[in-house]
N, C-alpha and C positions, 0 to 999 in steps of 0.2 A: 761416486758409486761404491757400494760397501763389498768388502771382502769378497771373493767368492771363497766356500769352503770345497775341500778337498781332502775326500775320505781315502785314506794310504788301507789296499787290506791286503796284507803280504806276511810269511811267517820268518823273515829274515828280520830280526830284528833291526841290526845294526845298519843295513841297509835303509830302512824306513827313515831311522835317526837321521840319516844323512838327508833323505828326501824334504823330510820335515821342514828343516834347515831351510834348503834351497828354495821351498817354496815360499815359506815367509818370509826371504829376503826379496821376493817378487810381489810380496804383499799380499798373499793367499791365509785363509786359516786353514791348518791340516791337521787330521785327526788319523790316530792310525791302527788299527787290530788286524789281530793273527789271525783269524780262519773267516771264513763265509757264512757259518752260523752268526758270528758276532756280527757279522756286516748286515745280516738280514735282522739280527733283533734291531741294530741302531736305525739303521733306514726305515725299521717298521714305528719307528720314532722319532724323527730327524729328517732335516733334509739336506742333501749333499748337490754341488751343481757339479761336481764331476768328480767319475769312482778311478781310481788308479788299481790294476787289481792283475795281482800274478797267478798267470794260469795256471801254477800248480800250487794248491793250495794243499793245507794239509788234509781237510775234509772232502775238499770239493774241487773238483777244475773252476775257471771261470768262466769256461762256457754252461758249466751246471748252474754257478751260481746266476747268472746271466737269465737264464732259462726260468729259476726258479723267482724272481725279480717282477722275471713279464707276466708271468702269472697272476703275482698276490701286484701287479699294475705300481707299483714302486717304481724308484731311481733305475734309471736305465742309460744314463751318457757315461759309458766309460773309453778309459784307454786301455789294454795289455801291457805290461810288463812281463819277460820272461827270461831265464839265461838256457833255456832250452827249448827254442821254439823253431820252426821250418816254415817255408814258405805257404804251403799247402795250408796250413794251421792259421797264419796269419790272414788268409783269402777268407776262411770259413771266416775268421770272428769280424772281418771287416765287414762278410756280407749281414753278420749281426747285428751291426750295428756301431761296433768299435769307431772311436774317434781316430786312434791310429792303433799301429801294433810297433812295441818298441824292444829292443835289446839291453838284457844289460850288460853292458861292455863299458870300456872306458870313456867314450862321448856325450851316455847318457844322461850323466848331471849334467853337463854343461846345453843339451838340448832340451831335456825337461822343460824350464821354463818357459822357452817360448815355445813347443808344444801344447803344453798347457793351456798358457792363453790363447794360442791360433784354438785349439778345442773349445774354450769358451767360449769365444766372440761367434762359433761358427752355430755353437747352440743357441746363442742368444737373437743372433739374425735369424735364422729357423724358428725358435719362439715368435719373433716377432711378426715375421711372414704367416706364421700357422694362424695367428690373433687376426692378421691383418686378412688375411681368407676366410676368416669366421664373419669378422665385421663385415665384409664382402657380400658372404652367402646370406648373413641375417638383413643386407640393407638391399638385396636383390630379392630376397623372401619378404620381406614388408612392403618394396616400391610392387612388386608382382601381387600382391594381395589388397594394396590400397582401392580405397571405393575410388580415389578422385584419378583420372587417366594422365600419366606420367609419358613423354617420351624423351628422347632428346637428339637433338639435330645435328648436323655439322654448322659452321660458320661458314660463310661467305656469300657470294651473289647468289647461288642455286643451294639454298643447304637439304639435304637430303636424310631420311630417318636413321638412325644406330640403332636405335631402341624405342620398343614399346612396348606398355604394359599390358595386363588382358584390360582393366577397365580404360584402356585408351582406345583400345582394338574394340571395343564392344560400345562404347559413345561413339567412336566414328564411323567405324564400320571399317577399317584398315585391316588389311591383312600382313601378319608379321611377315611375310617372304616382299612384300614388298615397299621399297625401302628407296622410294623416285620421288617426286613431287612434293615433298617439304607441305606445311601449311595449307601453302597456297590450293593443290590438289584436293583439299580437303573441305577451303572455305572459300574456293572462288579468287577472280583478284580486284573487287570491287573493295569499296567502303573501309572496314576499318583497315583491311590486309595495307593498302599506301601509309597509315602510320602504321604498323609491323614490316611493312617493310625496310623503311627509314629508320625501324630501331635496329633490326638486322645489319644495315649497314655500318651503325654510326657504331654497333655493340653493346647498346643499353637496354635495357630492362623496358619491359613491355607489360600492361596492366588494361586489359579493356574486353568487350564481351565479342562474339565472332559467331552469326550462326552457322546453322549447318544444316542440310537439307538429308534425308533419308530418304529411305521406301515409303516408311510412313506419314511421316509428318517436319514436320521443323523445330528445331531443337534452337536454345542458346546455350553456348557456351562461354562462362568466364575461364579466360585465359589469362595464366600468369606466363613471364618469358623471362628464363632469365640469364644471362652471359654464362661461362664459364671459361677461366682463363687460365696457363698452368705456371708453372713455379716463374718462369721468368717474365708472366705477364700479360703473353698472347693468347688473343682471343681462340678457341679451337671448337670450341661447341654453344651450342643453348639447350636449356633443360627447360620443358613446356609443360606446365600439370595447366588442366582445365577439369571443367565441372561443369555438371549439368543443370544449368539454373533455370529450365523453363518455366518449371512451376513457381519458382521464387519468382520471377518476373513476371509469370501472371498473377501471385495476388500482390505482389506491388503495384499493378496497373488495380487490381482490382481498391487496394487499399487506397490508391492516388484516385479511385473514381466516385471511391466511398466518400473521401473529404471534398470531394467539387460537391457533390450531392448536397454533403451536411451543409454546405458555403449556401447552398442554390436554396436549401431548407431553410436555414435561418432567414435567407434573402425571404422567402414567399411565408415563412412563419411571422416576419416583422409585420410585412404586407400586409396580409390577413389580419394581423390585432391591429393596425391602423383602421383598415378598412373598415374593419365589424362596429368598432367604434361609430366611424361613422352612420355606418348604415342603422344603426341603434338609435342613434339619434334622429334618423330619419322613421324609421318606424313606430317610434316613441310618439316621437310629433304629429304622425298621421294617425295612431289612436288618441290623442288629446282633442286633435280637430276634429276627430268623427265625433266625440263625446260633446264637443263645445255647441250649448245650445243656437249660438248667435251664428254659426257656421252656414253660409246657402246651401240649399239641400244641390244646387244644378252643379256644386262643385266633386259631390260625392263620388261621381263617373271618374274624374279626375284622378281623385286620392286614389279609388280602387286601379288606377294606370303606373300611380307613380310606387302602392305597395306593393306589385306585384311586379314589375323593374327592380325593386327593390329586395325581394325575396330571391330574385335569379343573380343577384348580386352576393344574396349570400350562398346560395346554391356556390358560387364560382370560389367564393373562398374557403369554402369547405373543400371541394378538389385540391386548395392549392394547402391547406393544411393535411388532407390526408397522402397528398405528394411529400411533403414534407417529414411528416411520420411524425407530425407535432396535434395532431386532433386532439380535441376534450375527450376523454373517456364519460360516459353516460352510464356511471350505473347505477341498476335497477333491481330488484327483484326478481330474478330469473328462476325458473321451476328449471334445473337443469335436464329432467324428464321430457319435458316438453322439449327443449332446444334439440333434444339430441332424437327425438321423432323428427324433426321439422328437418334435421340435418342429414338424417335417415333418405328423406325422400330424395335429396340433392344427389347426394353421395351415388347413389345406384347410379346415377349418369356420370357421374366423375371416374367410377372405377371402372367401367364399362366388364364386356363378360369374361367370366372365367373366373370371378373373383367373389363370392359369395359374400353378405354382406348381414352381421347379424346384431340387433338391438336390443340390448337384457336388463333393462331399466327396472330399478326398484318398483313396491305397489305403491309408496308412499312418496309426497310431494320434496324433490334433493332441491329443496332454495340455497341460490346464493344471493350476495351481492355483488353483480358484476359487469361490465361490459358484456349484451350479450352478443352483438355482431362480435367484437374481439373473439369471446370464447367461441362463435361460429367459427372464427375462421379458425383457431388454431386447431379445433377438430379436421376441420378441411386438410389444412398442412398435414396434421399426423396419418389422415387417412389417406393420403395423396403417397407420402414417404414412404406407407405400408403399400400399398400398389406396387411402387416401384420397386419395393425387397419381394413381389411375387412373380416375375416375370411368367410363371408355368400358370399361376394360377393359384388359388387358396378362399381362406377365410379368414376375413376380418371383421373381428368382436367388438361393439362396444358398448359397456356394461356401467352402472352406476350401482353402487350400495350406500348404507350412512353409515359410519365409525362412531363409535364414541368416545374417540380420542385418536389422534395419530399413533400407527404402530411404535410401542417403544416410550408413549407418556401415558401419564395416570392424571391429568387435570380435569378431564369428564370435558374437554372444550369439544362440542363436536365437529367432524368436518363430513361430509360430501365426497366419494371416492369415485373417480371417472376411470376406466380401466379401457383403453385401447390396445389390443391386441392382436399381432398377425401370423400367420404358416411362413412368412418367409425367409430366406436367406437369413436373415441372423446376423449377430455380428461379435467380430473378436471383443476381448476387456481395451486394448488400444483403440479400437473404434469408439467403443463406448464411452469412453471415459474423455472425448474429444467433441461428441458430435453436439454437442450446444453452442461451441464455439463458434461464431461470426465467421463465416466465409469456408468451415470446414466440410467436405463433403467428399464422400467416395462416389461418386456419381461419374462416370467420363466427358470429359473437357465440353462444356456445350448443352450437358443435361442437366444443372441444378447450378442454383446458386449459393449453396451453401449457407441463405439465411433462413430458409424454412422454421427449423427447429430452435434456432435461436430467439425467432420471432415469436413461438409458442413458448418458452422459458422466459421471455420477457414476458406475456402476456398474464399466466400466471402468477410470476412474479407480483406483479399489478395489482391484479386482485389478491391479491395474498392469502396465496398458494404455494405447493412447493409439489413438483415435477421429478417422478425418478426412475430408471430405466433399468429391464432386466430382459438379457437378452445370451443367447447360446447359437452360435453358428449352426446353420442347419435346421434351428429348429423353430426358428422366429425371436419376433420382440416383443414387450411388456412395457408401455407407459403407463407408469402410475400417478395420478394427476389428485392431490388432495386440497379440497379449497373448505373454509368455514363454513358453517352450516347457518343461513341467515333465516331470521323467526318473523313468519308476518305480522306485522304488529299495526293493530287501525288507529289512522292519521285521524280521526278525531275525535274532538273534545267539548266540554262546555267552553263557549266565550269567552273572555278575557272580560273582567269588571272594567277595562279602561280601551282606551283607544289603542295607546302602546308608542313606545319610544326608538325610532330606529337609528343606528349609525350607520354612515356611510363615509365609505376611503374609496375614491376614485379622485383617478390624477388626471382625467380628460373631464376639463371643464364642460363641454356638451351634453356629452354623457353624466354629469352629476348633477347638472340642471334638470335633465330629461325626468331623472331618478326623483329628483326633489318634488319636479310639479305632480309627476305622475301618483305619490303617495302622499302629499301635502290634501290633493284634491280628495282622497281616500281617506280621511280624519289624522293621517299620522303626524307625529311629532319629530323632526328630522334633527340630527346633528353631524354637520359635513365635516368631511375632512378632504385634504386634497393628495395624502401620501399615508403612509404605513405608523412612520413613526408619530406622527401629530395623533393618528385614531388612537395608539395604543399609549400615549401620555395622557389624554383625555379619558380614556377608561383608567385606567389604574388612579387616579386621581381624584372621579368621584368614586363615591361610599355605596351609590347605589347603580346596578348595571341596566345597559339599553334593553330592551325587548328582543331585539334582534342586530345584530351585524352582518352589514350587507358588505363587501371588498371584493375590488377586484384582484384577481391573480397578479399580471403580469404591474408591476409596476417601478420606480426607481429607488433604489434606497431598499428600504423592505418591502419585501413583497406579500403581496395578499394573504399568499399561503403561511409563509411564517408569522404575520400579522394572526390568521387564524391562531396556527395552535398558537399559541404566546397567549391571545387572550383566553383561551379554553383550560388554558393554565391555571390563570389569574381567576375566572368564570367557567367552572367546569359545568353547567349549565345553559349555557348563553347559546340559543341557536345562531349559527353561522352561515351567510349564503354564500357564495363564490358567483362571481360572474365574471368570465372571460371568452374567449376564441381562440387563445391560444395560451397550453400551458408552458411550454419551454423547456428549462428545466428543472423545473419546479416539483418537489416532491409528490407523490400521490395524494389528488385530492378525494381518496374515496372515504375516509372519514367525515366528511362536510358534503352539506345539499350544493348543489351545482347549477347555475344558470347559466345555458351557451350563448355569448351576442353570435348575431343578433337576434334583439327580444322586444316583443309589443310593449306598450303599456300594459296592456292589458293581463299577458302574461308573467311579468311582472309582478302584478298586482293579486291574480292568482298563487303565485307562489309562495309569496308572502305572507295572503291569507292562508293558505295549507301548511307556514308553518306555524304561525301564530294561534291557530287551529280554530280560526273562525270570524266573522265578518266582523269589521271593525263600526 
């Protein structure tokens, strides 16, 4: 411990000298002046841990000087000294605050010393209590202000409340006066309360969730428990913070329902590309038979039983691909004018009255290319989400203009502007700046699922697009939905001088035979492959490219889709067909023509000719 210093202010010289002395033989530093001006400039500089100070100074008493101390908030621990002082005299400056009041007579050096240090130790225990009441009021001011609810218990068979916080009082609904029934009171004494109680007994630490029933509804609680025990050991209390995790434990069930889904998805997404396979092959083969001259006509009744089993087969795997959220996008040429009349007449029954419904479509044709049931529905979503921000009632706009470039570029690329907007509620920058997120939803427990809007930013997405929201409490919302502007352009042409050369990468042998007879019989010239990587060794390899590339999507090794671009790389030129049922997770194929299984010959053979751009 270092020195304490110890400021002498007395105008007895010779007196001081001696004090000086004795104090440093006790191990103190001691510093010493004549009047209370000097003791006020050094203190207004210095610090002293105890003032030794004769009441009659020559400037000043020490109760003046004392007085003038508290003021400018300075050193204040001192003792008296005097050789003319009275009892009366010594009460006053004790009730100032004096550590003692001392004489000077002949016992006073030999008591000085250990006055001294009894005055020390008495300020430094007092320091240290004032610290330890601050610590106190600041860790009773932060548990009293905590979000998470804080109490703590006594120990033993029945422990009863000491303390609680307001957010322990306001999660359980306890009232601070009383202070009976421990946990148990609060959560019942089923389930998890047998292990809390068992850790209650044994004294250990407790970790696990407890609900709790209200006025309103039911609550979980994660509860921590933890002992408390004092210097020698014993057990005397538990200190219990909980927390309100309902909503965390509903989207954990929600996120735990999401991944059974995706499990049950991929399960009915493999399904379905098995199946389509087949049924493709079955459909294939009963356009080859219809066509096969040598076929008996009494069988035709037949075919027409087994292609239309056949069709409701596929009817069932499209259900289980759009269960799955794994369907082919189909897109097309959409006049977004038209969609959003057609979507116009829907809507009016969707929003039912009170809710005005208004359609401000450019004069001129908004194409895109795009899924148009997709972009039906996500208008549906946005217009369903605006309903429900109008509880009173309002209007809801939806308007289309064309851009000549997105706000903020100069490329002249133009886009299609879809503008849905509503009167209602509105929403904070926190809200906004959340609500695309997967499962997030201000809606009450039971009314939304939080993917609406997600589903529409995916949708978008998609067709490549880009979604943006403007929105003020009170005053409604603004989706701003920008998609490319697609150019009609006529699918044909003169002829082709030759037949034409096709490749094909399909890995189900059935289905590559189907493929082969079905355009062999059609004049084409085939070269199969049975996976990704053989198609795309075979083109980079020769000098001159196929007519057309036919691939399926889903396949092992490389897939159709990288198969595509890789060769549109190599062949920027080269039309591409895709044929699959199921994309996976396989990039967007809205770059490339698209053929869904299951597919006719027939069909097929059309599509080929509409890319090749005319009859072979």
């Amino acid at each position: 411990m270092a020195p304490a210093t110890i400021l002498i202010v007395d105008d007895d010289r010779r007196f001081t000298r001696v004090v000086k002395r004795q104090l440093k033989r006790a191990g103190h530093e001691a510093v010493s002046l004549s009047s209370g001006q000097e003791a006020l400039e050094w203190l207004g500089e210095k610090h002293a841990d105890l003032l030794l100070l004769d009441f009659r100074l020559e400037d000043m008493t020490a109760d003046e000087l004392v007085h003038t101390l508290e003021e400018r908030q300075l050193q204040t621990d001192f003792i008296v000294i005097t050789a003319f002082g009275d009892e009366r005299q010594a009460v006053e400056m004790m009730k100032k605050g004096a550590r003692d009041y001392l004489m000077k007579d002949s016992s006073l050096l030999e008591l000085l010393p250990v006055v001294v240090s009894q005055a020390l130790e008495r300020a430094r225990q007092e320091r240290r209590l004032a610290e330890t009441e601050a610590s106190l009021r600041q860790l009773e001011l932060a548990v009293s202000h905590a979000r998470d609810g804080v109490a703590i218990l006594t120990a033993g068979e029945k422990p009863e409340f000491v303390y609680t916080n307001t957010a322990f009082r306001q999660l359980t609904g306890h009232r601070s006066s009383d202070l009976s029934g421990g946990l148990e009171r609060l959560h019942g004494e089923e389930g998890p309360l047998d292990e809390l109680r068992t850790q209650f007994a044994a004294g250990e630490s407790f970790r696990g969730r407890l609900p709790l029933g209200t006025a309103n509804n039911e609550v979980l609680l994660d509860t921590q428990l933890t002992p408390i025990r004092d210097t020698s050991g014993a057990l005397t209390h538990f200190i219990a913070i909980q927390r309100d995790i309902t909503h965390q434990a509903l989207l954990e069930e929600r996120i735990q329902n999401a991944q059974k889904m995706e499990a049950i998805g991929q399960l009915a997404g493999g399904v379905a590309h098995d199946f389509n396979n087949i049924l493709t092959v079955i459909l294939g083969h009963i356009g080859l038979m219809r066509h096969n001259s040598e076929m008996p006509r009494r069988f035709y009744d037949a075919l027409d039983l087994v292609e239309q089993s056949t069709l409701h087969g596929s009817q069932l795997t499209a259900h289980l691909l759009a269960f799955s959220r794994k369907q082919v996008l189909h897109p097309t040429l959409v006049d977004l004018n038209t969609l959003v009349e057609q979507t116009d007449r829907m809507l009016s029954r969707v929003l039912g009255d009170g809710i005005i419904l208004r359609a401000q479509t450019a004069p001129e044709p908004m194409n895109i290319l795009a899924d148009a049931g997709e972009i039906q529905r996500a208008l549906i979503n946005l217009a369903v989400n605006a309903r429900d921000a109008m509880s009173d009632g309002g209007t809801l706009t939806i308007s289309t203009t064309l851009l000549s470039s997105l706000p903020g570029e100069s490329d002249g690329v133009p886009y299609v502007h879809l503008v849905i907007e509503d009167t209602g509620d509105g929403m904070s920058e926190e809200v906004r700046a959340r609500i695309f997120e997967p499962f997030y939803t201000t809606k009450p427990q039971g009314k939304g699922t939080g993917l609406g809007l997600s589903t529409v930013y995916g949708i978008v997405q998609q067709s490549r697009g880009l979604i943006q929201v403007e929105s003020t409490p009170g005053l409604g919302t603004r989706f701003l939905i920008y998609i490319p502007q697609a150019r009609s352009e006529s699918t044909t042409t003169d002829a082709p001088d030759s037949v034409g050369t096709i490749m094909i990468a399909e890995d189900d042998d059935m289905v590559r035979q189907l493929i082969r007879l079905s355009l062999e019989q059609a004049g084409y010239r085939l070269q199969e492959n049975s996976n990704g990587s053989a198609a795309l060794e075979q083109l980079l390899s020769h000098s001159e490219q196929p007519d057309l590339l036919i691939t399926d999507v889903r396949m092992p090794g490389m897939s159709g889709t990288e198969l595509a671009q890789r060769a549109r790389v190599a062949f920027p030129k080269l039309p591409i067909l895709l044929i699959s049922g199921y994309t996976g997770t396989e990039n967007s194929t809205l770059e490339f023509e698209l053929l869904p299984k299951p597919f006719t010959a027939n069909a097929l053979l059309e599509r080929v000719q509409a890319i090749l751009g005319g009859q072979p």
